[in-house]
N, C-alpha and C positions, 0 to 999 in steps of 0.2 A: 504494500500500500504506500502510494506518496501522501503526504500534505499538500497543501494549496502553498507551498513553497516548493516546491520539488524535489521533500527529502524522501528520503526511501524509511519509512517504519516499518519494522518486521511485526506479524501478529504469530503470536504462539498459542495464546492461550485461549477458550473459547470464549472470555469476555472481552477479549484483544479482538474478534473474529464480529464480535455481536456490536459491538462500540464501532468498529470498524467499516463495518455495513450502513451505517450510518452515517459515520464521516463521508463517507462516498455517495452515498446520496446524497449529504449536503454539499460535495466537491462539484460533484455534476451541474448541480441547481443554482453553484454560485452565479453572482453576474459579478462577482469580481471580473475584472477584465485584465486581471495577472495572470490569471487561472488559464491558461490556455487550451485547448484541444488536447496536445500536445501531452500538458500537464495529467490529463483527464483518461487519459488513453493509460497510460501509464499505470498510474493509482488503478483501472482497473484491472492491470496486465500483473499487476505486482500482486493485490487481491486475491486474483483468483489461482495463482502461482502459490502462493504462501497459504490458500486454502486445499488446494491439492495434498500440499506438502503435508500438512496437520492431516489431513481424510487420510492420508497413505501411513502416517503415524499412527493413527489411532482405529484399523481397521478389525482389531481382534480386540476390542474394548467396543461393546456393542453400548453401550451408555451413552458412551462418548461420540463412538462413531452417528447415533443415532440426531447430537447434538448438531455435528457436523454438515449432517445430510439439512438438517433444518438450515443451517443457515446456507449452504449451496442452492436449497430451496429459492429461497428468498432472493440471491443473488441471482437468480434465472429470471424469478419475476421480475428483477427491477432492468438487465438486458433486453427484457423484451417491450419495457416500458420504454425502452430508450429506442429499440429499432422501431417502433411505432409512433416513433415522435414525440 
């Protein structure tokens, strides 16, 4: 995940993932006009990278994994929010 500065923050933890999810919907929605495409692309590229990574950690932890898939969930809906305008 980036910031709306374009740092790279790593999410580990599933309330790193949950807060996370958030931050990126509010990145996307900014109208900062710092914020760029660019910036936007990224933060989602890094997201969904670093949610892999956790899903492939955590896939014989069915608890965890099950926390996982939720918010992969979520993160499909808000793409497809985004391809539909």
């Amino acid at each position: 995940m980036n910031d709306k500065n374009a740092q790279r923050v790593r999410l580990e933890t599933f309330e790193d993932f949950d807060n996370g999810l958030s931050d990126l919907i509010d990145l996307w929605s900014s109208a900062d006009t710092n914020v760029t495409a660019t910036i936007k692309d990224a933060a989602l590229a890094n997201f969904k990278e670093d949610l892999e990574e956790a899903t492939l950690q955590w896939v014989d932890n069915k608890a965890k994994s099950k926390k996982y898939t939720a918010i992969a969930q979520e993160l499909a809906e808000f793409e497809d929010a985004l391809n539909q305008g």
